[in-house]
C-alpha positions in Angstrom: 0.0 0.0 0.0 2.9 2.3 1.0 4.7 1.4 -2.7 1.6 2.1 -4.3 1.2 5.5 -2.6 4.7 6.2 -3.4 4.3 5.7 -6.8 1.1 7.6 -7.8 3.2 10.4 -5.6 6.0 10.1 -8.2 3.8 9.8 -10.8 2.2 13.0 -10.5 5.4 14.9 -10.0 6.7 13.9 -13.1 3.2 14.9 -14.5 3.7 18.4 -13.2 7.0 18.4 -14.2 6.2 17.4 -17.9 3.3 19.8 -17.5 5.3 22.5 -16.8 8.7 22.0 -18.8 6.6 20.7 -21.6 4.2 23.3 -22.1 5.0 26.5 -20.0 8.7 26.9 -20.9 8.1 26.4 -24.6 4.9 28.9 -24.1 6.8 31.5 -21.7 10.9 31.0 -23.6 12.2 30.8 -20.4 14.1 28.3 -18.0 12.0 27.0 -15.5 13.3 24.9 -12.6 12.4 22.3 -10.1 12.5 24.6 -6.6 15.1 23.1 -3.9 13.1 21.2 -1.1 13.5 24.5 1.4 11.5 26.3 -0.9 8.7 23.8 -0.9 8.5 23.7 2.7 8.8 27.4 3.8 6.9 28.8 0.4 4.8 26.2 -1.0 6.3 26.5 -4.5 7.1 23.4 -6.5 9.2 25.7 -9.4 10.7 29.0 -10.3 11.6 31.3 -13.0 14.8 33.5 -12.2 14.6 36.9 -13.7 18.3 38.3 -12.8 18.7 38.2 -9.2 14.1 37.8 -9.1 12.7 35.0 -8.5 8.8 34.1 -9.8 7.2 30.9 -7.9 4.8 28.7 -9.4 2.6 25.8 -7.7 1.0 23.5 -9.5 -2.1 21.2 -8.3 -3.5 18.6 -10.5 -7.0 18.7 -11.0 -9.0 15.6 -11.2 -12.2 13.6 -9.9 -10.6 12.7 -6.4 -9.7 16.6 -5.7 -12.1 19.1 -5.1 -12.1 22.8 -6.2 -13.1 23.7 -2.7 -10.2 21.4 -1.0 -7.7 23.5 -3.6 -9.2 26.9 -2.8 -8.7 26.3 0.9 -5.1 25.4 0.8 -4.6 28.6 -1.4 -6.0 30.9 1.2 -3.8 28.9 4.0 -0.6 29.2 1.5 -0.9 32.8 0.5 1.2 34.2 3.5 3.8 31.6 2.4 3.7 33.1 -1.3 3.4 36.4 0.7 7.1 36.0 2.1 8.3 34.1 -1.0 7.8 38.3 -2.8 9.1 40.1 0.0 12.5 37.5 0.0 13.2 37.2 -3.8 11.2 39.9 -5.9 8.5 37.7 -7.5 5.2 36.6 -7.4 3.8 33.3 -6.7 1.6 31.9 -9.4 -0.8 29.1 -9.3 -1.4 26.9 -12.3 -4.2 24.0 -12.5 -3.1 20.6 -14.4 -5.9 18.9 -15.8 -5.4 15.5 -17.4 -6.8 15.6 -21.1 -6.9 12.3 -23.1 -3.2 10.6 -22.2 -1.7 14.4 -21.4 -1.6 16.6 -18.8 -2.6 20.6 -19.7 -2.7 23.8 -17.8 -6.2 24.1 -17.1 -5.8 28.1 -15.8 -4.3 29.2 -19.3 -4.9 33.0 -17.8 -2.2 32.7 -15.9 0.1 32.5 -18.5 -0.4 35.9 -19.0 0.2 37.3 -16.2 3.8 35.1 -15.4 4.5 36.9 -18.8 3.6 40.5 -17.2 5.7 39.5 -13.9 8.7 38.2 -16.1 8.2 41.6 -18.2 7.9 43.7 -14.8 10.8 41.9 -13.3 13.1 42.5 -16.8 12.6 45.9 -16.8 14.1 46.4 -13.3 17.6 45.2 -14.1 17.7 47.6 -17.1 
């Protein structure tokens, strides 16, 4: 039971990661990367985008039948001092993006958000100049 937990745990990791690297970096043209363990546990962010010496977070959650919208909205509220102090530390904001599988893939259900990670990465640019 444990292996089995385990596994689907992995499993949806590489999902995000494949959601992410596969789709956001080719979308966005920049390098995203896996955040070290640290960040996870004192900002809830599973990846970032460095911008100079900036910093954008991004957490993903996989949406599907076993999760509920509610469940997700309620860990945002309890995460958003977390993404709070992730800005006032390294510059950026903390973006959340919904994976939704489609068919065999994974896609990034919240496609608005892409949007504005481009506005933060263009807000962020402009700084260093």
């Amino acid at each position: 039971m444990i292996q089995l937990v385990i596994d689907r745990t992995y499993d949806g990791y590489v999902t995000e990661i494949q959601t992410v690297y596969g789709q956001l970096q080719e979308i966005l043209g920049v390098k995203i990367e896996a955040a070290p363990d640290e960040w996870d546990r004192l900002f809830n962010v599973d990846f970032f985008i460095k911008i100079g010496e900036k910093y954008i977070g991004l957490q993903i959650k996989p949406i599907n039948s076993g999760i509920q919208l509610p469940e997700i909205f309620k860990e945002y509220n309890l995460q958003a001092e977390s993404h709070k102090k992730f800005t006032e530390v390294f510059g950026g904001k903390v973006f959340y993006l919904f994976s939704e599988k489609v068919g065999e893939k994974k896609e990034i259900k919240n496609k608005e958000v892409i949007d504005e990670i481009r506005e933060e990465i263009k807000r962020l640019s402009e700084l260093i100049k």
